[in-house]
Each structure stands twice: as structure tokens, then as C-alpha cells.
C-alpha positions as CSV (number, residue, x, y, z in Angstrom):
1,X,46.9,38.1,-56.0
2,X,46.0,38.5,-52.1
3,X,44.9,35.6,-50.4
4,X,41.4,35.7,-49.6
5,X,40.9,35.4,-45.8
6,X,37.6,32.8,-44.9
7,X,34.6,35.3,-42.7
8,X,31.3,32.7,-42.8
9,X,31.2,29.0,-42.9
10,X,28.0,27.3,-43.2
11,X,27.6,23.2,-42.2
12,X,24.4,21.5,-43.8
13,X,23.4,19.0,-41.6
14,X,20.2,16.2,-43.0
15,X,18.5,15.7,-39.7
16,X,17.3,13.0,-40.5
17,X,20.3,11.0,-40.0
18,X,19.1,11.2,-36.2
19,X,16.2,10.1,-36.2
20,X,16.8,6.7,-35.4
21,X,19.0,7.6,-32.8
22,X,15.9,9.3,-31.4
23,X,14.1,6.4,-31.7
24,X,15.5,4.3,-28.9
25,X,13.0,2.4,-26.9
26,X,13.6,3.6,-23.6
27,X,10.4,5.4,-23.5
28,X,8.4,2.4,-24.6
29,X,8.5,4.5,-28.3
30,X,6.0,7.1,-26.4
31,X,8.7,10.1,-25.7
32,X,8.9,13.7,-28.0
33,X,12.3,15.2,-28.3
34,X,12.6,18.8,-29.2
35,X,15.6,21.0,-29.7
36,X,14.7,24.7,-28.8
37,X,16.9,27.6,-28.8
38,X,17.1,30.4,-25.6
39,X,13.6,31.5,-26.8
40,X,11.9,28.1,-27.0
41,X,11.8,28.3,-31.0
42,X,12.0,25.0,-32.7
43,X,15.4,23.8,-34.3
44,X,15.1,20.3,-34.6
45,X,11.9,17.6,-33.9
46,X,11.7,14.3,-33.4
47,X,9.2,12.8,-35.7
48,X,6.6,10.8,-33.7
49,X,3.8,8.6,-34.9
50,X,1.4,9.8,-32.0
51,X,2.2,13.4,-33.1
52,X,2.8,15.8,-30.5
53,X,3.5,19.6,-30.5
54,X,3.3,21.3,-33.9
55,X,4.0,25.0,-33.4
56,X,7.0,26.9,-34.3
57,X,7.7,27.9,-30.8
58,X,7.6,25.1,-27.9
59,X,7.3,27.3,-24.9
60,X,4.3,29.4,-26.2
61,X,2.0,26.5,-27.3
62,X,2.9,25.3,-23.5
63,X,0.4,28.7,-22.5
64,X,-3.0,26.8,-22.6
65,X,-1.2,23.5,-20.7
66,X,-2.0,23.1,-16.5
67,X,1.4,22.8,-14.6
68,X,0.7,20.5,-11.5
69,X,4.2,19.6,-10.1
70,X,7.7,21.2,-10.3
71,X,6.8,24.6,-11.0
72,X,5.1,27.2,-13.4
73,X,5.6,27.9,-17.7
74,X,7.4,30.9,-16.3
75,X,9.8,28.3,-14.4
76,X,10.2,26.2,-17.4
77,X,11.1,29.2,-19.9
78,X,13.5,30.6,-17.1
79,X,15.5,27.4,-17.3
80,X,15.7,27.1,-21.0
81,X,16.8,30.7,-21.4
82,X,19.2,30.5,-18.6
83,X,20.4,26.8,-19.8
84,X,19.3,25.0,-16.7
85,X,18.6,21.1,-16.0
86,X,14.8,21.0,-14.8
87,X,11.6,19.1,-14.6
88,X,7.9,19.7,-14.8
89,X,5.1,17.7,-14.8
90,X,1.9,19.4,-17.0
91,X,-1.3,17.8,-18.6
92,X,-1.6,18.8,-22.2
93,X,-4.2,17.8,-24.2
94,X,-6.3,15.5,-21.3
95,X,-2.8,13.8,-20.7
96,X,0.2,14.3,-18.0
97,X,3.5,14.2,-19.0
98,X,6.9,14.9,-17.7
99,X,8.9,17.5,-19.3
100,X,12.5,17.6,-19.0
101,X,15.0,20.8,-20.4
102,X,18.6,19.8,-20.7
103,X,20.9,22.8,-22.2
104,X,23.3,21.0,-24.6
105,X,27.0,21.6,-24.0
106,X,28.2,24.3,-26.2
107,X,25.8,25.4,-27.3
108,X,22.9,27.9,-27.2
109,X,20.1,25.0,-27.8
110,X,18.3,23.4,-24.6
111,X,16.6,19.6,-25.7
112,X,12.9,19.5,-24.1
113,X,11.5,15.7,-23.4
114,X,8.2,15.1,-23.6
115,X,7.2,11.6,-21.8
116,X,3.5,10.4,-20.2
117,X,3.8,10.4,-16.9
118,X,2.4,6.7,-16.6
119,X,5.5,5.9,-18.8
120,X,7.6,6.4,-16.1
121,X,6.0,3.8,-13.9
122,X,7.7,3.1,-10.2
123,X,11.0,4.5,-11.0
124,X,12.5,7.2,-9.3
125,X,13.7,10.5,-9.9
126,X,17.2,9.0,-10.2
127,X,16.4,7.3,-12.8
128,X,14.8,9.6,-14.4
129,X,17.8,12.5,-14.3
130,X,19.9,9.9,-15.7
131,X,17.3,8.8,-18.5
132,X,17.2,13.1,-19.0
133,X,20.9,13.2,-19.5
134,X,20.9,10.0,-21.8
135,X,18.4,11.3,-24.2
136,X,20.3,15.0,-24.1
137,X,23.4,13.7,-25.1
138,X,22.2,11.8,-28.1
139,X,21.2,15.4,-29.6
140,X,24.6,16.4,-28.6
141,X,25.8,14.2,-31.4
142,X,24.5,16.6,-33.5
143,X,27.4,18.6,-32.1
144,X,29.7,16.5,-32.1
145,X,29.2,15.9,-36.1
146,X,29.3,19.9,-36.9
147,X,32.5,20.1,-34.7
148,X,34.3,17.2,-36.7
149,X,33.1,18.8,-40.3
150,X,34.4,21.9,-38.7
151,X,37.7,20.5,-37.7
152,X,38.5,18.7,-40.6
153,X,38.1,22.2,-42.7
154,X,40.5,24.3,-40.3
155,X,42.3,21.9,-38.7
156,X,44.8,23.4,-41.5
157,X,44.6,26.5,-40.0
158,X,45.5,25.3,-36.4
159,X,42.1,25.9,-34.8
160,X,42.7,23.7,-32.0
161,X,39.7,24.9,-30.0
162,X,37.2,23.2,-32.2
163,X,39.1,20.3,-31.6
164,X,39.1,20.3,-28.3
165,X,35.4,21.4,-27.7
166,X,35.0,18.2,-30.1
167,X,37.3,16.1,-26.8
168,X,34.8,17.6,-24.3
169,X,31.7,16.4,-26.5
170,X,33.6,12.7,-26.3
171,X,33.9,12.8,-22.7
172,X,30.0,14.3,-22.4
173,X,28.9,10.7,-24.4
174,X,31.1,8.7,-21.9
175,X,30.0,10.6,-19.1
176,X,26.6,10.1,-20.2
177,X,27.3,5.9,-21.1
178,X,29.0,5.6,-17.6
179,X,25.6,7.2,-15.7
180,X,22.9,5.3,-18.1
181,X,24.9,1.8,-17.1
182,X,25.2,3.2,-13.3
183,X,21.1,3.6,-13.2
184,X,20.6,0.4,-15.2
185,X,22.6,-1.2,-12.5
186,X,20.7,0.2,-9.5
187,X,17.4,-0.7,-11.1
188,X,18.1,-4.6,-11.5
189,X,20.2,-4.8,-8.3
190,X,17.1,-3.2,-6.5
191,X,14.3,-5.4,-8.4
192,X,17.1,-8.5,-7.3
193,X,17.0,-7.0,-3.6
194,X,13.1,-6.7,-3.5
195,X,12.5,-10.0,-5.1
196,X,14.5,-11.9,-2.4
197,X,13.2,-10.0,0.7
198,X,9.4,-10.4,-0.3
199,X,9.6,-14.0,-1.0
200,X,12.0,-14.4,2.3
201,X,9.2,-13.9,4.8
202,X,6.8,-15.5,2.2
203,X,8.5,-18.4,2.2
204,X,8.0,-18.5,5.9
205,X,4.7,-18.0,6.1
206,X,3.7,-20.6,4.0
207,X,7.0,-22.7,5.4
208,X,5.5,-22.6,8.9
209,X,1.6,-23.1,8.4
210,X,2.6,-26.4,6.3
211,X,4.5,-27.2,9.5
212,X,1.9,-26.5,11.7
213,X,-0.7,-28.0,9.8
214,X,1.3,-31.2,10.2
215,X,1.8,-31.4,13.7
216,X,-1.6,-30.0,14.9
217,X,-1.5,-32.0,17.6
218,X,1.6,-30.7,19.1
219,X,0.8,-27.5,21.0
220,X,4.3,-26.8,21.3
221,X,5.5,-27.1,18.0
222,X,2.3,-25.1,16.3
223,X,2.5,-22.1,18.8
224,X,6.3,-21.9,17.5
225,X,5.0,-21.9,14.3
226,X,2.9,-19.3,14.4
227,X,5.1,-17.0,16.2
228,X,7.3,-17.1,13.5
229,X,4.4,-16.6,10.9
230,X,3.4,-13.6,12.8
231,X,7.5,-12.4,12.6
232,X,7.8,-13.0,8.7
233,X,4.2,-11.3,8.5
234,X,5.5,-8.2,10.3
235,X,8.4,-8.1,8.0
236,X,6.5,-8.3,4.8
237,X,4.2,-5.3,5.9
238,X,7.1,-3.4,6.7
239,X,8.2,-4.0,3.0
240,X,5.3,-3.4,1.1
241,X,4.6,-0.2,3.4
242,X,8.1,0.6,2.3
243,X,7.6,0.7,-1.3
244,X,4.6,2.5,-1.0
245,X,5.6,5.4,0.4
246,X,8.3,5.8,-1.9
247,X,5.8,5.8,-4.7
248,X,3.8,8.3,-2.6
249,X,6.9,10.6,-2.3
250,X,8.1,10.5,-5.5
251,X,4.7,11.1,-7.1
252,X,4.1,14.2,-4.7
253,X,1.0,12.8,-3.1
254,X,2.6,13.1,0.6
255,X,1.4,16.0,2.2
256,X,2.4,16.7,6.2
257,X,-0.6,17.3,8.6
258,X,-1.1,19.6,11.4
259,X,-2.6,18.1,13.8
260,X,-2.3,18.8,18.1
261,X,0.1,16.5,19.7
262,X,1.8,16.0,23.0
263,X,6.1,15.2,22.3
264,X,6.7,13.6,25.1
265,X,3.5,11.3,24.4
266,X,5.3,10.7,21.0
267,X,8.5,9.6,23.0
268,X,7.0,7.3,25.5
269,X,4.8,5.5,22.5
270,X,7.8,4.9,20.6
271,X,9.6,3.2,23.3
272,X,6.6,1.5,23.9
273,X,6.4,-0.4,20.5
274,X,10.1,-0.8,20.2
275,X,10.2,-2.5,23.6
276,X,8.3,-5.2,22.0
277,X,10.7,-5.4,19.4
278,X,13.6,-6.0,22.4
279,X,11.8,-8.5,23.9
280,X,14.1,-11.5,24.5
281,X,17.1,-9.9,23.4
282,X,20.1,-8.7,25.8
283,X,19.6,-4.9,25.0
284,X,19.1,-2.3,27.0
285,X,17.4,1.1,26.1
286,X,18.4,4.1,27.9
287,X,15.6,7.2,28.0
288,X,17.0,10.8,27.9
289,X,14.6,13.0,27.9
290,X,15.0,16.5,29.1
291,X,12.5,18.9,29.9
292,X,10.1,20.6,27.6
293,X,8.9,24.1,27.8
294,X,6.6,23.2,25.1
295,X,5.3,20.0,24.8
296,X,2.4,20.4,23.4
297,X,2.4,21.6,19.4
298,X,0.6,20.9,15.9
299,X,2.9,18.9,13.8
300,X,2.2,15.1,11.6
301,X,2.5,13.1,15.0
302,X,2.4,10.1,12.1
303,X,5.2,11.0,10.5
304,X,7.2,12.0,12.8
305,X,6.2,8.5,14.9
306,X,6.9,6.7,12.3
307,X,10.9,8.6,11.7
308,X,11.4,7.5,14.9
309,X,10.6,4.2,14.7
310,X,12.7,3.5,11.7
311,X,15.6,5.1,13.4
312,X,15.3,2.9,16.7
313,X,14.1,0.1,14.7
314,X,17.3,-0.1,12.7
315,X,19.4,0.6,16.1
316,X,17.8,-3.1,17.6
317,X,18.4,-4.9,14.2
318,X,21.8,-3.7,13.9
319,X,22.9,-3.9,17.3
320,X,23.9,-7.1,18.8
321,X,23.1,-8.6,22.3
322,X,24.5,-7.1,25.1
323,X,24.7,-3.8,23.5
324,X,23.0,-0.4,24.7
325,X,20.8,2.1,22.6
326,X,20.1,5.6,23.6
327,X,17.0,7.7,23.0
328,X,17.4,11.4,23.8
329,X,14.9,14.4,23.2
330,X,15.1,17.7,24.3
331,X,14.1,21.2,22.9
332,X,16.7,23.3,21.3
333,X,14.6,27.0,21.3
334,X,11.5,28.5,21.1
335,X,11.0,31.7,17.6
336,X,8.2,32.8,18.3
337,X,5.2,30.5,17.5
338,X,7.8,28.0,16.4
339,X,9.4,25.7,19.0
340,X,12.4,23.3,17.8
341,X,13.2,20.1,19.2
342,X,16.0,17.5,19.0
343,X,15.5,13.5,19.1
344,X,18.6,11.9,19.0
345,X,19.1,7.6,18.7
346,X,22.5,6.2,19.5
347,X,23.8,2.7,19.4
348,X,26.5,0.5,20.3
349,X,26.1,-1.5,17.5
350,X,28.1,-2.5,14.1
351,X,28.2,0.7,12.6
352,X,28.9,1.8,8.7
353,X,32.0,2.9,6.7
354,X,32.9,6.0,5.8
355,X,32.6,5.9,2.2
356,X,28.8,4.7,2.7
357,X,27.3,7.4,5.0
358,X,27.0,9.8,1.9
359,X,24.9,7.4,0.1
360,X,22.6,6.1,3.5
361,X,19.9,8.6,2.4
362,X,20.0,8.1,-1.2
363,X,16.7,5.4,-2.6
364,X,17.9,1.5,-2.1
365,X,21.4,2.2,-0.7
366,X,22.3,-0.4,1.3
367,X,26.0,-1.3,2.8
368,X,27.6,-4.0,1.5
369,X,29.4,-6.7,3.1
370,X,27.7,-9.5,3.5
371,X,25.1,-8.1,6.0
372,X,22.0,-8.6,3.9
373,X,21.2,-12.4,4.8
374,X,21.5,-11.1,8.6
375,X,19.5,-7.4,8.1
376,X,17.2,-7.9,6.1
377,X,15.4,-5.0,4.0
378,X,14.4,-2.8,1.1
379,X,16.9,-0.2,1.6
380,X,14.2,2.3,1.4
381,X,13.8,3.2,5.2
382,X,16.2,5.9,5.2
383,X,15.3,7.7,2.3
384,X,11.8,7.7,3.5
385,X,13.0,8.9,6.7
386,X,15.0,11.8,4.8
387,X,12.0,12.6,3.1
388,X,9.5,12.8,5.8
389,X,11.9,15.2,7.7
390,X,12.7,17.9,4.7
391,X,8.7,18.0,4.3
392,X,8.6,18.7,7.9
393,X,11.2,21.2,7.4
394,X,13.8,19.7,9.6
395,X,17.2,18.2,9.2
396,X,18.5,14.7,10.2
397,X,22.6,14.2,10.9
398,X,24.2,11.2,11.1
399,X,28.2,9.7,12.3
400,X,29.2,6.3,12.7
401,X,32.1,4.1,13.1
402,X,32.1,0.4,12.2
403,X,32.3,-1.8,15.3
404,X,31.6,1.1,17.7
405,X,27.9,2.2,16.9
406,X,25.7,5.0,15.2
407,X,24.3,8.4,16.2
408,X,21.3,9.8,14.1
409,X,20.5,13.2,15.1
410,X,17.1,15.2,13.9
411,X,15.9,18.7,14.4
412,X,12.5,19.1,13.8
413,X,10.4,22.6,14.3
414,X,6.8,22.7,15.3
415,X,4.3,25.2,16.0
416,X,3.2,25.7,20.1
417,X,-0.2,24.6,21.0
418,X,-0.7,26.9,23.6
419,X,-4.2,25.4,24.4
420,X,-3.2,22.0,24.7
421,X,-6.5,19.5,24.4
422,X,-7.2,17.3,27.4
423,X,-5.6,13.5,27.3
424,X,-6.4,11.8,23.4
425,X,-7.5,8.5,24.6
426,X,-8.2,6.5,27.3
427,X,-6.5,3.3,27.8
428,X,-8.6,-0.1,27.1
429,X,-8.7,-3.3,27.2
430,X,-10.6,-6.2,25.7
431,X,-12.5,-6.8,28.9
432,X,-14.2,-3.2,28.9
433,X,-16.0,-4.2,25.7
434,X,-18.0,-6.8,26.7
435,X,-21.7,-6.6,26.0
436,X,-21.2,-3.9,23.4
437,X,-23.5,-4.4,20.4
438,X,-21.9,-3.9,16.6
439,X,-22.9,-4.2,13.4
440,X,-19.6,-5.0,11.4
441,X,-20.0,-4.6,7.5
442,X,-16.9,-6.3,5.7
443,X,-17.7,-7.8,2.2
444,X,-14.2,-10.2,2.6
445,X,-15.4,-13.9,4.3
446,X,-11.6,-14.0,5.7
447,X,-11.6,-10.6,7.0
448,X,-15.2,-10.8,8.3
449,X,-14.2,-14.0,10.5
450,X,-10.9,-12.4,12.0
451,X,-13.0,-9.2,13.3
452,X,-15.6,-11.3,14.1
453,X,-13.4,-13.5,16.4
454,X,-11.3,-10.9,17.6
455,X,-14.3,-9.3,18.8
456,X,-16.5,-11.9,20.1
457,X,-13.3,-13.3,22.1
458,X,-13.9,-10.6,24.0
459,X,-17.7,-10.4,24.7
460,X,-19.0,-8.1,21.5
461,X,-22.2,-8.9,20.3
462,X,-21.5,-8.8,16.3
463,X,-24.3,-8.5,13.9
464,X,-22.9,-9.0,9.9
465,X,-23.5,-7.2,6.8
466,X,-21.6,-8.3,3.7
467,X,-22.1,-4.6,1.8
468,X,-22.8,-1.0,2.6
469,X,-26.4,-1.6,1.4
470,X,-26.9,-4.6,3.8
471,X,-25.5,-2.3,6.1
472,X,-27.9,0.6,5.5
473,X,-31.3,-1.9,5.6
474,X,-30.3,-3.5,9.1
475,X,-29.8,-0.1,10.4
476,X,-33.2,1.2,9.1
477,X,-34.9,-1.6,9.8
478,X,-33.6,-2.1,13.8
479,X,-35.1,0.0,16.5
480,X,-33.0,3.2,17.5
481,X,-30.6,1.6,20.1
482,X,-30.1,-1.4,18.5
483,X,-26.6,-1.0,17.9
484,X,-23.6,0.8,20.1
485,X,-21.2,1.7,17.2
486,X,-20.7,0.4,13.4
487,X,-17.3,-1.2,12.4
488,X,-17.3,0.1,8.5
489,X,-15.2,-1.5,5.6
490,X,-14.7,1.3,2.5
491,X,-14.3,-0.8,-0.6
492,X,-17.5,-3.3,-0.8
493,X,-19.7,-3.7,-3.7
494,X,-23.1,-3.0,-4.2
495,X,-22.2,0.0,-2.0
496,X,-18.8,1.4,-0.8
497,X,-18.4,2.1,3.0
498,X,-18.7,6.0,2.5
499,X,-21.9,6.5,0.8
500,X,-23.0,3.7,3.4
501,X,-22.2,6.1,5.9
502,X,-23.6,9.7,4.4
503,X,-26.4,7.6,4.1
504,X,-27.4,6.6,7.9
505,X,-26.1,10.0,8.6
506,X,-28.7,11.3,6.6
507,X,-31.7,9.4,8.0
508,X,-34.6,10.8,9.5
509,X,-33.8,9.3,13.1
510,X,-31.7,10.5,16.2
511,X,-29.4,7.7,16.2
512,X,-28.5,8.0,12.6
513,X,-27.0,11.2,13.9
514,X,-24.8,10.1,16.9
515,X,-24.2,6.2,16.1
516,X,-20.7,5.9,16.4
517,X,-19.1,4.4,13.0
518,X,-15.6,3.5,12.7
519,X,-13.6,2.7,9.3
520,X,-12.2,-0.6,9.7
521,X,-10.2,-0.5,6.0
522,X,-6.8,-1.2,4.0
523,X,-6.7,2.4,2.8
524,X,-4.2,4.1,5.4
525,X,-3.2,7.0,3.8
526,X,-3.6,10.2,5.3
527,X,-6.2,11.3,2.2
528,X,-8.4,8.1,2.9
529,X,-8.6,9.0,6.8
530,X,-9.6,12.6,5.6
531,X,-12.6,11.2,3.4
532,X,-13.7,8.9,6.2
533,X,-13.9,12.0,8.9
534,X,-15.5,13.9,5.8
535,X,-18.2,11.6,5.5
536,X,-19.1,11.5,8.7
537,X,-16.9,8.5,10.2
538,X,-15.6,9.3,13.8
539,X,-12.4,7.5,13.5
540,X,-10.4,5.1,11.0
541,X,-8.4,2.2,11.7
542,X,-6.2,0.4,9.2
543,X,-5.9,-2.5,8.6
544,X,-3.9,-5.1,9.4
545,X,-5.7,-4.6,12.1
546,X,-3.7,-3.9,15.6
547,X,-6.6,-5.4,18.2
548,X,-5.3,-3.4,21.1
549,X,-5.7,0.0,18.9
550,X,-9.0,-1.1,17.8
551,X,-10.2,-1.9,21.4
552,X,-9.0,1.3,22.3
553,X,-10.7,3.0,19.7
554,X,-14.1,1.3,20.4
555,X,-13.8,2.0,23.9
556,X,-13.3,5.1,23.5
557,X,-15.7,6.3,20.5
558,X,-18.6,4.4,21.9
559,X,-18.2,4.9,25.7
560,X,-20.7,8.0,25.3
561,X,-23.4,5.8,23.8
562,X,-23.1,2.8,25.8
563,X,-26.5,2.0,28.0
């Protein structure tokens, strides 16, 4: 009799074997795994208790569903067909979630995860790739069990590419293991970091007023005291402002501005504030600053400011006395309406290893080597500073050699102002304030008595209002004139800071028109500035508040109306 010669094998697999495997917790139980073939059609579902997508096909019942970051449907069924790693974020049903499509290896199938964007918390996109490939993997198995059922039928028949496609699947569930345990890692050494370097300066704070309360009558030793305090309170802002804009940047709420601004103004301020950092130490800081065919452009002078200061700030922490830190900017070329510039920071200071530099822009790298008790930080800066400059559609560059010193090198383009605006502010001091009349309308007792004696110390006249309706009924009810400006909190009860101000803005009287009022608040983004000027606020300043920018301001704003 011939021997018959096998053509078709079919594996039955009972799915349900995996569903516990599905159900791992790392989604606080809230996550929906799909497997979808190249056309987004069902194969396998992960039964949920919430319920989620019923339809046959994944990608179509996605039609009706708003896509607000990462792309478009048309994006998302692209990458399945194609087998591509992406990420979406849509709302379905009233809810945002994060959907991630990870082809399996092998295969033809592509797993979609389904998690609620408030799920993911703080964590960043790291984390979340690796999380992706974690959850991927598992529905590899299924693979993985199909190729050994397989195998054991034909290993007979020397097949040996089913057995080693079953290898690769093993070193896809330790690659997978290794990454998972690499993220975990990060996370709790970056929670350990955070936790030490927010109660450092804490502890200082709160160190040093005990102090000074104790010895209040030794000038000496209390002035000391609150130096320091004021130090370890610069440092904790610097943190917290840190972490912040992390979260803003990885939840896609930074956007850059455009906005006229003078580069060499930029230059000159930023040495400015980071000769106050230098104070008392043996550095020197050498300005290079060539000359400018276009100074004056529309760019996020914020931003950008703030690049800059990171870059400098970390060449004064990490260079010691009697070293030397360059500053150089220049413009590169001019495309068009498009001129490029390049601002380059050099030290002489301790420098980084090789094997780090790749990582210096990645979230929470920091070098080790027993330099954290000395430098201090979140190990955010540079990644923020990374960030800001791909938004801006530059490039940053960076070489160093320990014991010799760093050079960071950006390029950043910006669009020519060719009708440059007249000087932004004048200088001021306290002194040019005195006898200006404000009504300052803060709803915090602690906040209300630092304006208030910031202010008066140098001659205002303050009249109080605990709430924007307070606010609004001493206005109405004082003669036009009464008042040369309005120093205006946002977040007060009764009534917020914004309707306060659409509502003098709106009254019947000339003043109500002109008054200058000023936002004197703790939301500093650029979107809460924006609402301010949209109410009708003439400027914004942030709190903590910086007394020489707010005298500036005032002086400023109010000149005009002053009698």
C-alpha cells in the first residue's frame, strides 16, 4: 500500500486556558486585549467584566470613536495591516483610552490593548512601550503552545524550522521578562530618587526656621538661616516644576508659542539670572556672542529661556571653583523667512562617561557614581530640555569627557521679525511705585500678607479683597480713579479671578475699561496666561512671586494711568 503523505493539519486550541494569563493586574483589572488579524477581524478576546468592544471587526466599530493624540483610524489600521508597534489615544464611548497594536512574532495576528487613559497615571511612555510588549508577548504564548503541539507531531519528520521558530518564541518571553524587570526598576529607582530630593530641601526648610525661631535674637545666626531656607526653597520649585512639565509633555498639553522676541535680549537675561547663581563662587563666565543679522524673530522666548538656563544651570552645579564656563551664540543662516541660530554652553567641569551620554536625554537618567549627594536632582532636566527643542524643531548635541568638561550645542530656527516692536519693558524699581493705589484680591491669609508686605515696603497703598466678588463691589462702589491697577488671584471662591475681571470690564464706567489688572496666580502655564489676556487681564505673573518682575510689571502696566 502507498504511504499516505500528510497535506492539512489542524491544532484546536480552548482559549480559555489564557484567560487568566490575560488577567494580570497590571492595568489595575481595567485593560481589553484583542487579537485581530491584518484586517482588524477578531480571533481571540479577552473576557472583561466592564465589557468593551463587541463587534466582529475591531477596526471598523473604531469609525464612530474621536482620535485626539497619535494619529488617525486610518493610522491605526495602517499599522495593523502592515504589522507595526503604535499608539493612539481615542475617546470611545464618553471615555479616553490608550490603544496599543503590537504584531505578534510569526504570525499574521497584531494584539490591540485597550487601557483608560487615567490608568496610566504619571508614567511615561517608557513604561508604557514596555507594559505594550509585556502584554503582547503573553498572547504570543498562544504561539508558542501551537508550535510545541506542532513539533511534537513532525518532529518525526525532521521539521526543524518549527522547532526553531518555537527557540525564537523562548527568547521573545525572555526578551520581554528582561524589559518588564528593566521598567520596573526604573520606576522604583525614580520614585526612590524623587522621594529623597523633595524631602532634602524640606528638611531644610523646616531644619532652619526651627533654628531660627530659636535664636531670634541673634541677627546673625537668623539671616543665615534664612538664606538657606530661601536656597532649599529654590531647589524644591525647581523639582516640582520639573515633574510637571514632564507630565505636560507626555500628556501632549505643551504647545510652543510665537511670540516677538529680541536673541540677544534672551542672551543677556540668561546671564543675568545665572550670575546670581555664581555669586560667591570662583567661576568665571565667558560671553561669546557674535553678531546677528537677525535678532529680532517670533519664537517661545519661554522655552527657549528656560533650555538655556537648564543647560548653564547644570554647567555651575557641575563645575567646580576656579573653573571657566563658556556661553556662545551666533547665527548659522538665514532660508528665507527662517533664520537659524546656534547657542552653545561649555564647561571645564567634571564631565560624563562615555557609556552615559546616550542615555543623558532619556526620562530620570542620571550618572552614577556617587555624585547624587553633591548634585542634587530629578534627572528630568535634560529630557525636558530635549523635548522643548524637538517642538521647536531644533537639535541639541552634546561631547564630554570626565575630568575635562562638557559642550552642549543647540540649533534652533526661528522666523524673522522684520518689524521688530520697540523695547518690551522698562526697567523698575521698588522706589518708582510709591504712592500707587491697588486693590489686591487674594483669598489665601498667607499669600495676602506676603503681597501685602512686599508692596507696602515699598510705598503702595493696598486696599484688600478676600474674593472676586469683594473685588467687584469695592470697585463699583469707589469713585472712578480710585485705584491705579488691580493685582488679581484666579482660583478664589465665591468668585474666580476671571469672571471677576469680565465683570469690571463690562461695567458701565470708563475706568472699568482702562483699569489696569494684573493676574497675580499659581497657574503658570502658557494656557492659563492665554485665559487671563482673554478675559481682559493685561499681564500675568506667577507665582512664587519674583518681587523685582512684579515691580517691573506694575511699573510698567500702570505708568499710563498714574495721576
Amino acid at each position: 500500500m502507498e504511504e499516505g503523505r500528510i497535506t492539512h493539519m489542524g491544532v484546536a486550541v480552548d482559549v480559555s486556558v489564557f484567560q487568566q494569563a490575560f488577567d494580570a493586574d497590571i492595568f489595575q483589572g481595567r485593560s481589553h486585549v484583542y487579537v485581530v488579524d491584518d484586517g482588524g477581524s477578531r480571533l481571540y478576546r479577552h473576557i472583561c467584566e466592564q465589557g468593551f468592544i463587541d463587534g466582529p471587526n475591531l477596526l471598523d466599530a473604531l469609525k464612530s470613536c474621536r482620535f485626539v493624540h497619535g494619529g488617525e483610524l486610518a493610522g491605526l489600521r495602517r499599522a495593523v495591516a502592515d504589522r507595526e508597534s503604535a499608539g493612539y489615544e481615542l475617546v470611545y464611548q464618553g471615555e479616553r483610552y490608550f490603544v496599543a497594536s503590537a504584531p505578534v512574532e510569526g504570525t499574521g495576528w497584531t494584539v490591540l490593548t485597550f487601557v483608560p487613559t487615567q490608568v496610566l497615571g504619571a508614567g511615561t511612555t517608557a513604561f508604557m512601550n514596555t507594559t505594550i510588549i509585556f502584554i503582547s508577548v503573553i498572547a504570543a504564548a498562544v504561539v508558542v503552545m501551537m508550535g510545541l503541539v506542532i513539533s511534537f507531531v513532525l518532529t518525526k519528520r525532521g521539521d526543524r524550522r518549527l522547532i526553531e521558530h518555537q527557540r525564537q518564541a523562548n527568547r521573545l518571553l525572555q526578551e520581554a521578562a528582561d524589559a518588564a524587570n528593566a521598567a520596573s526598576v526604573a520606576k522604583s529607582d525614580f520614585l526612590s530618587h524623587m522621594s529623597h530630593d523633595i524631602r532634602t530641601p524640606i528638611n531644610g526648610i523646616m531644619g532652619m526656621t526651627d533654628i531660627a525661631l530659636r535664636n531670634l535674637g541673634d541677627r546673625a545666626r537668623v539671616e543665615d538661616c534664612l538664606r538657606k531656607i530661601d536656597s532649599s526653597s529654590g531647589h524644591l520649585l525647581s523639582l516640582v516644576n520639573d515633574v510637571l512639565d514632564m507630565s505636560r509633555i507626555e500628556s501632549g498639553k505643551t504647545s510652543i508659542a510665537r511670540e516677538p522676541m529680541d536673541m540677544r535680549q534672551l542672551a543677556t537675561n540668561c546671564v543675568s539670572i545665572i550670575g546670581g547663581q555664581i555669586e560667591g563662587r570662583r567661576l568665571s563666565l565667558v560671553e561669546e556672542f557674535g553678531e546677528l543679522e537677525h535678532p529680532h524673530v517670533f519664537g517661545d522666548e519661554l522655552h527657549l529661556r528656560q533650555v538655556l538656563i537648564n543647560i548653564l544651570g547644570n554647567a555651575v552645579k557641575f563645575t567646580p571653583d576656579g573653573g571657566t564656563i563658556w556661553f556662545r551664540m551666533s547665527q548659522l543662516r538665514g532660508e528665507g523667512e527662517t533664520a537659524w541660530f546656534r547657542l552653545e554652553v561649555e564647561d571645564t567641569g567634571v564631565g560624563m562617561a562615555p557609556e552615559f551620554l546616550p542615555r543623558i536625554f532619556e526620562p530620570f537618567s542620571q550618572e552614577d557614581g556617587g555624585n547624587r549627594t553633591n548634585y542634587q536632582g530629578t534627572g528630568l532636566g535634560m529630557s525636558i530640555t530635549k523635548k522643548f527643542i524637538d517642538l521647536m524643531g531644533g537639535t541639541i548635541a552634546v561631547r564630554s569627557q570626565p575630568g575635562k568638561g562638557s559642550c552642549f550645542t543647540v540649533e534652533i530656527p526661528a522666523q524673522i521679525d522684520h518689524a521688530p516692536r520697540a523695547a518690551r519693558m522698562d526697567e523698575a524699581s521698588g522706589g518708582e511705585l510709591a504712592g500707587l493705589r491697588l486693590l489686591l484680591v487674594e483669598d489665601n491669609e498667607l499669600n495676602m500678607e506676603i503681597a501685602r508686605y512686599m508692596l507696602e515696603d515699598v510705598g503702595v497703598e493696598i486696599t484688600e479683597a478676600p474674593n472676586g466678588q469683594a473685588a467687584v463691589d469695592i470697585f463699583a462702589g469707589s469713585p472712578p480713579g480710585t485705584f491705579d491697577g488691580i493685582l488679581m488671584d484666579i482660583m478664589m471662591p465665591v468668585m474666580d479671578g476671571l469672571t471677576a475681571t469680565r465683570t469690571i470690564r463690562g461695567m458701565e464706567r470708563e475706568d472699568g475699561q482702562t483699569i489696569p489688572i494684573i493676574a497675580m496666580t499659581a497657574n503658570a502655564y502658557d494656557e492659563d496666561k492665554r485665559k487671563c489676556l482673554e478675559a481682559g487681564m493685561d499681564a500675568h505673573v506667577a507665582k512664587p512671586i519674583d518681587s523685582e518682575l512684579l515691580f517691573q510689571v506694575l511699573s510698567h502696566i500702570t505708568r499710563p494711568g498714574r495721576r
